[in-house]
C-alpha positions in Angstrom: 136.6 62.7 91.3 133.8 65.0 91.9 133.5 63.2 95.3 136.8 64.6 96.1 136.2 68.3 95.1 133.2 68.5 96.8 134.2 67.6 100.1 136.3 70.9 100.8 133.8 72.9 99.8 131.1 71.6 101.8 133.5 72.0 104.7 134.1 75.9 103.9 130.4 76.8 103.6 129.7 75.2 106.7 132.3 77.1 108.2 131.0 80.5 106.9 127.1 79.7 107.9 128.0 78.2 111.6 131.3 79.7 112.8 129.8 82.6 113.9 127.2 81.4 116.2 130.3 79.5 117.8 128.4 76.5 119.0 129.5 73.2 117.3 132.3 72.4 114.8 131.4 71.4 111.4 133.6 68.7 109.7 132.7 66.0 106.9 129.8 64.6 108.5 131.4 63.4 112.1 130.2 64.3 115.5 133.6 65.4 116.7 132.9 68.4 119.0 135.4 71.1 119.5 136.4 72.2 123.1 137.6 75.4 122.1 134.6 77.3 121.6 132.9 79.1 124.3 129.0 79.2 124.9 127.8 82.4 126.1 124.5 82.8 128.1 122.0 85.5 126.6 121.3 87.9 129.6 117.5 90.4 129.5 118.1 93.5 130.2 117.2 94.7 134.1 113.9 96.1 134.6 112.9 99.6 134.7 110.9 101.3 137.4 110.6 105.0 138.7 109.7 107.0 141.0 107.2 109.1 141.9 108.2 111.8 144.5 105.5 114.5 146.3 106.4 117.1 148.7 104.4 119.7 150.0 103.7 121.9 153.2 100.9 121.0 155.8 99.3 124.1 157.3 96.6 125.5 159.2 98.6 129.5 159.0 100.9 128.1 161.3 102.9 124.6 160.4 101.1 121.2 161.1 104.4 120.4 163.0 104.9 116.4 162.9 101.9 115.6 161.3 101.3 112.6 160.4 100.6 112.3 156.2 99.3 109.2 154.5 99.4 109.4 150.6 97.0 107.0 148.5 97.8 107.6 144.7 96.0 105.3 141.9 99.2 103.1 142.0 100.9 102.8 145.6 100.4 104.4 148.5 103.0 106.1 151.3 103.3 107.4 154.4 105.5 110.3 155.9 106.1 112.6 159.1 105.6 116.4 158.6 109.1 118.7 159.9 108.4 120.9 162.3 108.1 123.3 159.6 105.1 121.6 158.0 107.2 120.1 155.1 107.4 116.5 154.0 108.6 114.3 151.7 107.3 110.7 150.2 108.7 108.1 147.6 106.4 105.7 145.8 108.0 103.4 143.5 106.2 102.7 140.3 103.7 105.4 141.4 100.9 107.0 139.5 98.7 109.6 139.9 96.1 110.7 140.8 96.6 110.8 144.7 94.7 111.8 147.3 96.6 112.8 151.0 95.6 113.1 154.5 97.4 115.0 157.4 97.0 114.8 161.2 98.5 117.0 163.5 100.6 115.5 166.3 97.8 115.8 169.3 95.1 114.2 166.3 93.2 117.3 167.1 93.0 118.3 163.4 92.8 116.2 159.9 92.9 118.2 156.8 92.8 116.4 153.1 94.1 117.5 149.8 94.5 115.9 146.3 96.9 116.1 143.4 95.0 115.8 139.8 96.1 113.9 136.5 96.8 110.4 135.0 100.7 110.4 135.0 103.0 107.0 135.7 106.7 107.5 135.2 109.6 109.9 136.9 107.4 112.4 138.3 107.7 115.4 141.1 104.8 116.2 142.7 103.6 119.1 145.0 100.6 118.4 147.6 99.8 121.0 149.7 97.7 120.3 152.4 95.5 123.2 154.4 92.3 124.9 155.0 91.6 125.8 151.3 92.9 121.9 149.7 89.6 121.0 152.6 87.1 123.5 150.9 89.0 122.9 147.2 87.7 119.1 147.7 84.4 119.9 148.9 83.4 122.0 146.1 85.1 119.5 143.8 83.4 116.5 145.2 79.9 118.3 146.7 80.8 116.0 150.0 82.5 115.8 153.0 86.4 115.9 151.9 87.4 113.0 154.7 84.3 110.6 152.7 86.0 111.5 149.4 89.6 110.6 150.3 87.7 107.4 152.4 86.3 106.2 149.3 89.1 106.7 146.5 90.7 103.7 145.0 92.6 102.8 141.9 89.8 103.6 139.5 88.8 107.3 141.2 89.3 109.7 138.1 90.7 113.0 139.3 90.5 115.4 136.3 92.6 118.4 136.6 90.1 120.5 134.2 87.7 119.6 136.9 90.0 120.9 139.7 90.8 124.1 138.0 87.6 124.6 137.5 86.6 124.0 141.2 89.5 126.2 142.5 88.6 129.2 140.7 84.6 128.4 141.6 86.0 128.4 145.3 88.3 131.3 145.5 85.5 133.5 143.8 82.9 132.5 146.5 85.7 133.2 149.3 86.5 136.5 147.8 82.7 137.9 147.3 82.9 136.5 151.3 85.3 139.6 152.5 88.1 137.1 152.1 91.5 139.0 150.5 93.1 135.6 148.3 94.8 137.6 146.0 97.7 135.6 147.2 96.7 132.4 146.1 97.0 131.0 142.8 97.6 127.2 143.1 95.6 126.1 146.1 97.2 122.8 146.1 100.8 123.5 144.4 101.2 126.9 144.7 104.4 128.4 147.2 104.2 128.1 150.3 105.9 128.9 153.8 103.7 127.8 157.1 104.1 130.5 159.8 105.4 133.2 157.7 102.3 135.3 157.4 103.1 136.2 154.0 102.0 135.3 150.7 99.8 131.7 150.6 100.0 131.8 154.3 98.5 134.9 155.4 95.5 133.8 153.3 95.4 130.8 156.0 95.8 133.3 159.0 92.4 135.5 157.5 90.6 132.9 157.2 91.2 131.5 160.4 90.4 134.9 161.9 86.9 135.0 159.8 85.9 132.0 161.1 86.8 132.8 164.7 85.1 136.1 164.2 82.0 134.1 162.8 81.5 131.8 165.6 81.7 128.7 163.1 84.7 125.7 161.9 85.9 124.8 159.1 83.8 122.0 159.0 80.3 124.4 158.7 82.4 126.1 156.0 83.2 123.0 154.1 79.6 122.2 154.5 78.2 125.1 153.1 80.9 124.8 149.9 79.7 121.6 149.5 75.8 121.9 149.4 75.9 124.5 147.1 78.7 123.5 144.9 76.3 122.3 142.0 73.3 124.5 142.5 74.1 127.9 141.1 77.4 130.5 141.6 74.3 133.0 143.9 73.5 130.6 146.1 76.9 129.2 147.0 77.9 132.9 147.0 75.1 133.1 149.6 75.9 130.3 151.8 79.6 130.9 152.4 79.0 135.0 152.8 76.3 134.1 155.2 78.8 131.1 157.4 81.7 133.5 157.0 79.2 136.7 158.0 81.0 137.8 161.6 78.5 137.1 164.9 78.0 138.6 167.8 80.3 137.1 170.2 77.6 135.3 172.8 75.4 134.3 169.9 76.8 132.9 166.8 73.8 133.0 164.7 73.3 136.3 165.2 75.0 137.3 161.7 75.6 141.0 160.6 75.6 142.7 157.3 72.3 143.0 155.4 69.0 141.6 157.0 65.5 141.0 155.8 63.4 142.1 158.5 59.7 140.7 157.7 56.4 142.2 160.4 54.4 139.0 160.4 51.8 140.5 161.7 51.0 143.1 159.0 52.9 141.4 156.0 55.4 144.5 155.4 58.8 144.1 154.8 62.2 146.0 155.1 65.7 145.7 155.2 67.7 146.7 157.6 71.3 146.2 158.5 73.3 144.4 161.7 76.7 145.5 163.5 77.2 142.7 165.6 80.3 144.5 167.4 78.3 147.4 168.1 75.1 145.3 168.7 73.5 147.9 166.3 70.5 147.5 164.1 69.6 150.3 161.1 66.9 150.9 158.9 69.2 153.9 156.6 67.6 156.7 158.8 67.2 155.9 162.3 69.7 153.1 164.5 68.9 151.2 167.1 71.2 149.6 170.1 70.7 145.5 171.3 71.2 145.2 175.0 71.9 141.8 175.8 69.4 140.1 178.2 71.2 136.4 178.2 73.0 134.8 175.4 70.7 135.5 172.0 68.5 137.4 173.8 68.6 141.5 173.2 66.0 143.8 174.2 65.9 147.3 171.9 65.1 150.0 174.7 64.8 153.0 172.2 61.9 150.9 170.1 59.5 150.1 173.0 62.0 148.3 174.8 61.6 145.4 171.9 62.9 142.1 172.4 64.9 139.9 169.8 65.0 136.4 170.4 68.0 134.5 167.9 66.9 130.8 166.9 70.2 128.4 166.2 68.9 128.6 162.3 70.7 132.2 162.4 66.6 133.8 162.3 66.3 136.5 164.7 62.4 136.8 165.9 61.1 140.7 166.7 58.1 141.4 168.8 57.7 144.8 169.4 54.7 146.7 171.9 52.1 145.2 172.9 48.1 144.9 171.9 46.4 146.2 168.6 49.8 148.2 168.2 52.5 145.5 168.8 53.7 143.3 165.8 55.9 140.4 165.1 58.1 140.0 163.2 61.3 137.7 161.3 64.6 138.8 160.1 67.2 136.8 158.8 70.6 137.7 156.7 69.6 138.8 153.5 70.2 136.5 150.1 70.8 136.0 146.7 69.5 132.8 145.6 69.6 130.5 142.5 65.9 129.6 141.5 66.9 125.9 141.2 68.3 125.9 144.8 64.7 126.4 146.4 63.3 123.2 144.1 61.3 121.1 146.6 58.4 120.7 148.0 57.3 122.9 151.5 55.0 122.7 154.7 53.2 125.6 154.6 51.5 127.7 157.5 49.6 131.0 157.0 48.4 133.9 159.2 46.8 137.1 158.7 45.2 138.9 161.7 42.0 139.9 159.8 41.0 136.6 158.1 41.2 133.1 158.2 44.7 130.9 158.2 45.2 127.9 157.3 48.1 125.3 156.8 49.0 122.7 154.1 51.6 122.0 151.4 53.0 123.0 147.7 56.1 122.2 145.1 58.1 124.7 143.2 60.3 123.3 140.2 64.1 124.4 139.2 62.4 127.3 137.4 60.3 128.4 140.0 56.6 127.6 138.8 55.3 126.8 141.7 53.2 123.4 141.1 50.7 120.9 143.2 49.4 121.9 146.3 47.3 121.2 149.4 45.5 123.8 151.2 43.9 122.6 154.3 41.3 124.5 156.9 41.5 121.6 158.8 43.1 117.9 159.4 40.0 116.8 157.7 39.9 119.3 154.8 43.0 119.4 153.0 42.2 119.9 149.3 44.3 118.7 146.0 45.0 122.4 144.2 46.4 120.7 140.6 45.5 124.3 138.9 47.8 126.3 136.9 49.8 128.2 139.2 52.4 131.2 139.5 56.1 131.3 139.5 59.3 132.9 141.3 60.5 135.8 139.6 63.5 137.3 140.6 63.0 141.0 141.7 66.2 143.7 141.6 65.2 144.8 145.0 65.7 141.6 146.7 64.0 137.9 147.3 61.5 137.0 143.7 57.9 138.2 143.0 55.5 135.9 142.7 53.8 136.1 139.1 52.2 135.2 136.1 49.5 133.3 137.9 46.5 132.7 135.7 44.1 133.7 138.4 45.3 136.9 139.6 47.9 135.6 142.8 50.7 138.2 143.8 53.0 137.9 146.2 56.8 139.0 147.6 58.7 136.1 148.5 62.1 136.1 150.3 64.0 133.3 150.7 66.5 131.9 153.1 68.7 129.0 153.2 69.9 128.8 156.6 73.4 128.1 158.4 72.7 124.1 158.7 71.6 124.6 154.3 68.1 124.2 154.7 65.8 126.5 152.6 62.8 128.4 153.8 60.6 130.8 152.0 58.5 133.9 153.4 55.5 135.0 150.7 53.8 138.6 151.6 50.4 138.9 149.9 48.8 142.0 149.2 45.6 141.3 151.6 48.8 140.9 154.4 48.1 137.2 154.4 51.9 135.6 155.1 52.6 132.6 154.6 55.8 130.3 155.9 56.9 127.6 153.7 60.1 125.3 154.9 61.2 122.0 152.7 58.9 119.2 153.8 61.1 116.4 155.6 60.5 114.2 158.3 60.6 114.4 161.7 62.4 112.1 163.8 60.7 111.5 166.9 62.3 112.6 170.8 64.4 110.8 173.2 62.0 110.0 176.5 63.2 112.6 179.4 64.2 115.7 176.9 63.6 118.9 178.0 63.3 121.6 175.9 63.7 125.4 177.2 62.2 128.1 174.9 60.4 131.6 174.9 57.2 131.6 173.5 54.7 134.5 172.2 51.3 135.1 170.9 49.8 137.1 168.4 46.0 137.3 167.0 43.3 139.5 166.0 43.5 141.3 169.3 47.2 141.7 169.5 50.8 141.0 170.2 51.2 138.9 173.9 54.8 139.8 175.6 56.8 136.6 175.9 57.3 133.8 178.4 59.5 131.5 179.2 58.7 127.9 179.6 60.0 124.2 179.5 58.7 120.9 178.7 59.9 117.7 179.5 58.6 114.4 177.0 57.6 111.7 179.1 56.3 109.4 176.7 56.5 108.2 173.2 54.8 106.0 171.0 56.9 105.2 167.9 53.7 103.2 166.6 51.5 106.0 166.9 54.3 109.0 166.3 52.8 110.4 169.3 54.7 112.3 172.5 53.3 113.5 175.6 55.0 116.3 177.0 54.8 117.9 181.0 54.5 122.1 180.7 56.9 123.4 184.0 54.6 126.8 184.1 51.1 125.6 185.0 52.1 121.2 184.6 49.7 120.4 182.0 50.3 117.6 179.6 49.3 117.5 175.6 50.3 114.7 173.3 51.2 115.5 169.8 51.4 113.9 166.8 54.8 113.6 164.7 54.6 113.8 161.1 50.8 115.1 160.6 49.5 116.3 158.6 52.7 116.2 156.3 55.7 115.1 156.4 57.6 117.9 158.8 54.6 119.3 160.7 53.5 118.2 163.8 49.8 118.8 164.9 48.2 118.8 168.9 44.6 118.3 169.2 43.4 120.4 172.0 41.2 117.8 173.9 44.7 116.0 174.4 45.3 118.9 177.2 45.4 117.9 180.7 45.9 118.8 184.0 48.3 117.2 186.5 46.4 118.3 189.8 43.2 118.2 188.8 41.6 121.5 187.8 41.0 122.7 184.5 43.5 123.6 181.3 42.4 124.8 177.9 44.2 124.2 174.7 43.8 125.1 171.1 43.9 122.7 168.3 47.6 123.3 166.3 49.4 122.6 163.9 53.4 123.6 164.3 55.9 123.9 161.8 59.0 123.8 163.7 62.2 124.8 161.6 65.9 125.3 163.0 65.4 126.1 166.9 62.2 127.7 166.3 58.3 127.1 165.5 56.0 128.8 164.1 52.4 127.6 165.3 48.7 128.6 163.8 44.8 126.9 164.7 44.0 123.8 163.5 40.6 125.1 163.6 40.9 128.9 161.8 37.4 129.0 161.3 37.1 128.9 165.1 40.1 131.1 166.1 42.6 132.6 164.5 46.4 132.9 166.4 50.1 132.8 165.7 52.3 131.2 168.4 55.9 131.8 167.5 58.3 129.5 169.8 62.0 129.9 169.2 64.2 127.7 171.7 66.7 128.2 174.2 70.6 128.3 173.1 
């Protein structure tokens, strides 16, 4: 009996526990299978992906017609074909930012970069514009060359947007304190644009295209001044791009106008006076002056003793004015303002004063301008340690720093100069109109064998100013062991060998015995030491105890 009444109900609960998965048939123990019930396969879902989509506009002013854009992001990568409008359009599947794009026009003539910020994966629409200002916009961002940034981007390159925001605006103000209208412009990257139009985002393009023409420089010196003073202080960036953007005269590009600092060597005064390079006009506030061009960087002044003005490739114009006791020499060079920290290094110097002995040698100033260690030498044999307290750079509301609180007594005005190629040089004017020349102490590489070098050269010493001549010299040996070159004089054929690197790093010295005739006869030479620095040289005696003299050599463009 209960054998019997449990068998149905084993059967039911078997049915209500396994029906529903519909898989086998329950029944009093057997194995019967039922044929009747279906099995159903269990199917995932399809995977997901999306898309990520960036358009933008490639343009120089006028559209980068059919240029050719490759797209790296930090998950895929793209390529596309600009319209003839400048417009394109890529598609990366399962794409993530940040991305980092190139254009080249259709001849390959011209590559611009640009980047698009952030960490997003998903659905995303992205705009990447890519012109003149997403070039400068990455070399203020990355401090580099903007085609060795997009080089060396890969999956793990972090592209902040706080960072890029903060570059743009850091940009766009240094641009603007240039003469440069961008009122225009408030996305550099995804702001509106429409290439040709001379309107809006793109007229910006077509002034700065017409600065730089008007400059006598590229984009690339632009992008290089943006991004060697990107990290050194808002002044001195300020400084570089006024001074690349400044417009030239139009046979000498590094003639710049605007403000200059016009420094007499010769009696350690300075002035400032200011340059119309369309008008080839120099003024002092109360009396103007005309340049009349002799050959390309080369002026005379007729109306100031028929002065000459010589223009070294470093954008420093060289003055010698009269002759004799009354004639002087003198520097100018675009005028200014620098950030302390951006003239941190050490510096050849070279000093003259036409009433007492020079001398030559080297010194440090740190990020706040103390000025540090130094080596004063009155010859190659008698360079002395200085490791006293010293004075420091003081900025002064007139222009350049003043050199102060030293502990014994040293004053000086100092004007500074970083020049078109970024390098920094210094001018200090002592009150017993001693000056002294300080430029950043790097090495020299040596010559190829067979240059020839074409340059005006000039004297000054305790007699006088000697006009200027022109001369070439041609190297015809060198002796990498010995960083020694011998070089042939075209005016009278004399030889000289000079030493590279000596006595510091940067400065070159000749030792006047080295001079020789060609024909036989007889050649004297004095013992120097040169400081060359950006198409130009400034030369004193080796020997100031024995003579005193300034040669001032600026080359041929």
């Amino acid at each position: 009996m209960p054998s019997r009444l449990h068998a149905p109900r084993a059967a039911s609960l078997c049915a209500a526990v396994l029906a529903p998965a519909l898989l086998i048939a329950c029944g009093g123990g057997g194995d019967t299978v039922n044929k009747n019930v279906q099995v159903v396969p269990v199917i995932p879902p399809p995977p997901t992906t999306s898309s990520l989509v960036i358009k933008g506009t490639a343009a120089t002013g006028a559209p980068m017609a059919n240029a050719a854009i490759k797209l790296s992001c930090a998950k895929g990568s793209a390529t596309a074909t600009a319209t003839t409008a400048g417009a394109f359009t890529a598609t990366i599947t399962d794409g993530a930012l940040p991305c980092v794009l190139t254009a080249t026009s259709a001849d390959g003539k011209t590559e611009l970069h640009s980047l698009a910020a952030g960490t997003s994966n998903g659905n995303a629409n992205v705009t990447i514009n890519v012109t003149p200002l997403s070039e400068l916009l990455i070399a203020h961002l990355s401090g580099g060359d903007p085609k060795a940034f997009v080089a060396g981007f890969g999956s793990g390159t972090a592209i902040a947007t706080s960072d890029v925001a903060a570059a743009q605006i850091a940009l766009l103000a240094a641009l603007r304190a240039a003469g440069l209208d961008i009122t225009t412009v408030s996305d550099i990257v995804g702001g509106a644009i429409t290439a040709g139009s001379g309107v809006g985002y793109d007229s910006v393009l077509d002034k700065l295209g017409a600065m730089l023409t008007d400059a006598g420089v590229s984009l690339a010196d632009l992008s290089a001044a943006v991004s060697g003073t990107a990290r050194i202080g808002i002044d001195t960036n300020h400084a570089a791009v006024g001074t690349v953007l400044a417009r030239a005269a139009t046979d000498c590009p590094a003639l710049k106008g605007g403000p200059l600092r016009l420094i007499d060597l010769t009696s350690g005064t300075a002035q400032l006076m200011t340059l119309d390079p369309a008008k080839l006009t120099v003024s002092n506030g109360t009396a103007s002056y005309t340049l009349v061009k002799n050959a390309a960087c080369d002026y005379s002044v007729p109306s100031l003793m028929n002065a000459r003005v010589l223009v070294a490739r470093s954008g420093i114009a060289v003055f010698f004015v009269g002759s004799g006791k009354t004639g002087w020499v003198g520097v100018a060079f675009p005028e200014q303002r620098l950030d302390l920290s951006a003239l941190a290094a050490t510096y050849n110097t070279v000093s003259y004063s036409n009433v007492a002995a020079g001398g030559f040698g080297d010194t440090v100033f740190a990020t706040d301008g103390r000025n540090g260690l130094s080596h004063n030498c009155t010859t190659l044999k008698d360079c002395v340690a200085d490791t006293q307290a010293k004075g420091q750079l003081v900025p002064n509301a007139g222009g350049g720093f003043d050199y102060a609180n030293d502990p014994r007594g040293s004053q000086a005005r100092v004007f500074a100069y970083r020049t078109l190629s970024g390098k920094p040089m210094m001018i200090a004017l002592r009150n017993d109109h001693t000056v002294t020349v300080m430029t950043k102490q790097e090495p020299l590489a040596l010559p190829a064998l067979n240059r020839v070098a074409a340059y005006w050269q000039f004297n000054a010493n305790q007699y006088g100013v000697f006009p200027a001549v022109v001369d070439t010299n041609t190297v015809t040996s060198v002796d990498p062991a010995a960083s020694t070159v011998t070089r042939l004089f075209s005016s009278d054929l004399h030889t000289d060998a000079v030493v590279y690197n000596t006595p510091f790093p940067g400065m070159r010295h000749r030792d006047g015995a080295s001079c020789a005739p060609v024909k036989g006869g007889y050649v004297s030479c004095n013992s120097a030491v040169h400081l060359p620095f950006g198409g130009m040289q400034l030369s004193v005696s080796a020997e100031p105890s024995k003579v005193i003299f300034m040669t001032v050599v600026v080359d041929k463009p």
